[in-house]
C-alpha positions in Angstrom: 30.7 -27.3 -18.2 31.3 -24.2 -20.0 28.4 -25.1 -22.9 26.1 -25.7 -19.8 26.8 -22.3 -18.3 26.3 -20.5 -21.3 22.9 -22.8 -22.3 21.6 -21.9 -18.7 22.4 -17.7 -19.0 20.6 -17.7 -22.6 17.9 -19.6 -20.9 17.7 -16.7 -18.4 18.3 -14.0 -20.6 15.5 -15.6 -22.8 13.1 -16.1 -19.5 13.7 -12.3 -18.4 13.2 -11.5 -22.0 9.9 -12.7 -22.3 8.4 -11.8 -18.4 9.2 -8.2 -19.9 7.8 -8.3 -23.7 5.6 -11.0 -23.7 2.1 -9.7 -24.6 0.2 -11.5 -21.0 3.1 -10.5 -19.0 2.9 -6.8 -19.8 -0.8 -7.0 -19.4 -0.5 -8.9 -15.6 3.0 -6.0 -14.9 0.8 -3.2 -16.3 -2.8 -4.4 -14.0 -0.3 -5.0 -10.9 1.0 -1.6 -11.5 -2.4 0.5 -11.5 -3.4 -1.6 -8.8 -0.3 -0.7 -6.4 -0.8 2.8 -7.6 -4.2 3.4 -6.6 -3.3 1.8 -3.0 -0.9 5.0 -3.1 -2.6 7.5 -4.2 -5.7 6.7 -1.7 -3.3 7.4 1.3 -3.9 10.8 2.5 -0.9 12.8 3.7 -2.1 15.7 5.6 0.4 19.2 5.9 -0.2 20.8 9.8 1.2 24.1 9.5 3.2 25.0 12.5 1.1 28.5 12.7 -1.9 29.1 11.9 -1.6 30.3 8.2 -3.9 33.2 6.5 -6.8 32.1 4.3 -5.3 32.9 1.2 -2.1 31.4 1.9 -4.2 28.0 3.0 -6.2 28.0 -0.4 -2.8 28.0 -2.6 -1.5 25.5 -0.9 -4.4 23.2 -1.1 -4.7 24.2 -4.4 -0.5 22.7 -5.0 -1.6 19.8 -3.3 -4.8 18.9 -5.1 -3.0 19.5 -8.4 0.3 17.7 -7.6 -2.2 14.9 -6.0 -4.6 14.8 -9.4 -1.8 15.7 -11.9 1.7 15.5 -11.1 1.8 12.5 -9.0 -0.3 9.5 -10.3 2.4 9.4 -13.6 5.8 9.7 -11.7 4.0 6.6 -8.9 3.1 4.9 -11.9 6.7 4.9 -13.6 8.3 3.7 -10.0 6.0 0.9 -9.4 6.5 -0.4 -12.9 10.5 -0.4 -12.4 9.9 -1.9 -9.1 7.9 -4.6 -10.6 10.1 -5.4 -13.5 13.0 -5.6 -11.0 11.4 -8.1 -8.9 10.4 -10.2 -11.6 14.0 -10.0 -12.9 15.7 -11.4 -9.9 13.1 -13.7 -9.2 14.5 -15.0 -12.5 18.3 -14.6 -11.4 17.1 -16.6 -8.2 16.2 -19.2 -10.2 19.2 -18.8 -12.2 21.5 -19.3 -9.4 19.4 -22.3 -8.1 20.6 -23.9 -11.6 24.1 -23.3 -11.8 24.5 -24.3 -8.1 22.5 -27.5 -9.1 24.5 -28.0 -12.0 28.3 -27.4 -9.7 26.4 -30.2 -7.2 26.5 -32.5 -9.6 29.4 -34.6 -11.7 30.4 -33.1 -14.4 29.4 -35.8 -16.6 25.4 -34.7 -15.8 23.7 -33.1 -18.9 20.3 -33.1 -17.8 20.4 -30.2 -15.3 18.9 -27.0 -16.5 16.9 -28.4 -18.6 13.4 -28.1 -19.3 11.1 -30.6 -20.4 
């Protein structure tokens, strides 16, 4: 029993391995993740100023928001939805994971096929 939980968490850590470093995976992570953060960035978020503000002051601070909109903000989006994406695809993995090992305390101990892959 021991052997097969330690066959099925290298199987795992093999399977995460590989959804992470695999050439096609980091391509399919890296096109999800532009595509998410252009869904983002095209939301507009509009400041109402609670008085009505001067014209210089209203120029600097559309010209903060156009920069950290342009510059600042695509990167740092960028770097979140890529976490979030590998994280998903790391416990879809530990899902499936736990699907084994509860497959494999289902059945008699004498069962070697669970787990495995054909």
């Amino acid at each position: 029993m021991k052997k097969q939980y330690q066959d099925l968490l290298h199987q795992y850590k093999v399977e995460v391995f590989r959804k992470e470093h695999d050439q096609q995976s980091v391509a399919e992570i890296t096109d999800e993740c532009l595509h998410v953060t252009e869904d983002v960035l095209k939301q507009k978020y509009h400041y109402h100023f609670h008085q009505l503000a001067d014209a210089d002051r209203a120029e600097i601070i559309n010209m903060i928001n156009n920069y950290t909109r342009e510059a600042i903000l695509p990167p740092v989006i960028e770097k979140l939805v890529s976490r979030q994406i590998r994280l998903e695809r790391r416990f879809n993995a530990l899902v499936g994971l736990t699907e084994q090992l509860l497959e494999l305390l289902s059945h008699p101990e004498g069962d070697k096929s669970v787990g495995k892959k054909p």
